[in-house]
N, C-alpha and C positions, 0 to 999 in steps of 0.2 A: 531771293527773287527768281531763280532758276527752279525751284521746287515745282512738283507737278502738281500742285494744288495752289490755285488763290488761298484758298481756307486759312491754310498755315502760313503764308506768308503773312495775311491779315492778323492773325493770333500773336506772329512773334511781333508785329509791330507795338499790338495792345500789350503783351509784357513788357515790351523797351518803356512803355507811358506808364504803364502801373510800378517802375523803378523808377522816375524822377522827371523821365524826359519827355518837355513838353509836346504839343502837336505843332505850336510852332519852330522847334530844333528839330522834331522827328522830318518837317515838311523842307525846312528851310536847306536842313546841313546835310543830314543823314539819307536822305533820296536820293541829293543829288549825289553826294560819294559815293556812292553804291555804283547810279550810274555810270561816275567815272571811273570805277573798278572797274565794273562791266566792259569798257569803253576798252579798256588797257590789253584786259585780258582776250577783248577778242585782237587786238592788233596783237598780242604775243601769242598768239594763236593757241590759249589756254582753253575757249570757248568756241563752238561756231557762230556764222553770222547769225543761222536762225538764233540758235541759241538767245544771242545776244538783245536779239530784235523781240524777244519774246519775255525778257527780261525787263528791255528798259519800257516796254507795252504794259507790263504788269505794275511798277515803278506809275508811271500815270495814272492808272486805274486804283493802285494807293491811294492817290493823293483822293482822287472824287471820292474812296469809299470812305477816307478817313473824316472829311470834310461834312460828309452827310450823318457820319456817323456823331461828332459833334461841330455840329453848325455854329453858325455865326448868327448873333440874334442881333450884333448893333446895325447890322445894316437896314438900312431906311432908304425905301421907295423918293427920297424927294434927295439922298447924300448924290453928288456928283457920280457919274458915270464913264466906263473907260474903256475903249475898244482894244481889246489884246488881238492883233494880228498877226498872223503867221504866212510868209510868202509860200504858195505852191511849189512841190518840189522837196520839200524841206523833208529830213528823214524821219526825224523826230520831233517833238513837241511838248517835250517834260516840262521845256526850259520856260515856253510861256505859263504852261501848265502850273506851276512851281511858283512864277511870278501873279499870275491869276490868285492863287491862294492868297500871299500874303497881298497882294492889293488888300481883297476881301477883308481878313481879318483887321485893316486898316477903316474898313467902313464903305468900301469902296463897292459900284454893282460892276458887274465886267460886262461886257459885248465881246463875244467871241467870234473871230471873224478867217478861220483854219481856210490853207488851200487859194489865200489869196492873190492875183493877179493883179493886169494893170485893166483889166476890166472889171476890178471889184468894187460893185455897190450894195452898200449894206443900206438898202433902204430901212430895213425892219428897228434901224437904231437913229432915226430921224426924229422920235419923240423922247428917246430914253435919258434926255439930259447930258448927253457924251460932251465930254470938259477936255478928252486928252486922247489920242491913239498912241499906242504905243506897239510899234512890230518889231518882233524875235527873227534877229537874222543868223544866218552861220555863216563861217567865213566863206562859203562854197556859194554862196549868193550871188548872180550876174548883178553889178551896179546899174546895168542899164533896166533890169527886174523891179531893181530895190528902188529908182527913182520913177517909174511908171506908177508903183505901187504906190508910193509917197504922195504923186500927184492924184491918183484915182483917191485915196483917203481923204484926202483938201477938198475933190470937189463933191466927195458923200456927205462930207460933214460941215464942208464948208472952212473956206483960207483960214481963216484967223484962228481955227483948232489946231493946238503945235500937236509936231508928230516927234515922234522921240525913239531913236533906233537903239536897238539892246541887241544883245547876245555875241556870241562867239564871233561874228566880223569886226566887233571893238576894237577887237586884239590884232587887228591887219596893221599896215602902216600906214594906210589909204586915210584920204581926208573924206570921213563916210557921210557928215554932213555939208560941207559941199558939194560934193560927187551926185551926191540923192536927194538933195533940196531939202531934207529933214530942218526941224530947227532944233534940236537938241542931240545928241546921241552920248548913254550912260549905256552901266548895264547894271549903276548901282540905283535900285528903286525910291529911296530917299531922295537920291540930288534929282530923281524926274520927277520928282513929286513936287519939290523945293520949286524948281526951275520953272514948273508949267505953274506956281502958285497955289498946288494944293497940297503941301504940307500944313501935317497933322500936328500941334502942338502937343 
């Protein structure tokens, strides 16, 4: 991912899939390790930041070109709809990225909703069927951010749409769903899926 070409990093992906491994291992395991190689290596100061930033930039752009490259056919315009939010501030965005994928390949449409505040209205997702939001936090997240956001999502979408908090603030000691009004918080995508009632048999 460091290579000075997209081209090749794209190529070595396609040989890791033309040996065995699927697009959903390639998306699910193998991205994100990378990234957290990347991650390591620049705190042991192996990489620089750009370096790093340019790295897990290209790791995202993976995921869209793999994605396009083979699509997902079972999604249907009438399956349930999911707004992937990410709070403003945030450095990176793999991790919703990553979880957008596999939604998708579960049948799911995503609404993406990057750079969000407590002033965020996603009008443009008021017809699209939205069943669930779900926002990518880091643990570096003010609570007072994450529950402004929490309420501006209830009243885009409306109360009764649960919001379900993911990512790396999980892993705090904090009580993330009371702190932030959320009504769910995972960051394993099954039990949000389970919880909010749209698991997949």
């Amino acid at each position: 991912m460091l290579d000075p070409t997209q081209a090749d990093c794209l190529s070595v992906c396609l040989k890791i899939m033309s040996d065995g491994v699927s697009l959903a291992d390639l998306t699910d395991h193998y991205i994100p390790a990378v990234a957290r190689k990347i991650g390591q290596d620049w705190c042991d100061d192996q990489i620089t930041f750009a370096s790093g930033t340019v790295g897990v930039a290209r790791l995202q752009w993976l995921v869209g070109s793999l994605e396009r490259k083979f699509p997902q056919s079972k999604i249907r315009n009438d399956e349930p709809g999911i707004l992937m939010v990410v709070p403003a501030g945030e450095q990176h965005t793999l991790g919703a990225i990553v979880l957008s994928s596999q939604l998708r390949r579960r049948g799911f449409r995503i609404a993406l909703g990057l750079e969000a505040t407590g002033d965020f209205q996603d009008l443009h997702v008021a017809n699209a069927n939205i069943k669930v939001a779900m926002i990518s936090a880091s643990s570096g997240t003010q609570i007072d951010d994450l529950r402004a956001l929490v309420s501006a999502t209830k009243n885009a979408l409306g109360k009764d749409t649960p919001v379900v908090i993911g990512g790396t603030i999980t892993d705090t000691s904090l009580d993330i769903r009371e702190l932030a009004g959320a009504d769910h918080v995972t960051s394993d995508v099954d039990e949000a899926l389970e919880v909010c009632g749209l698991a997949i048999g």
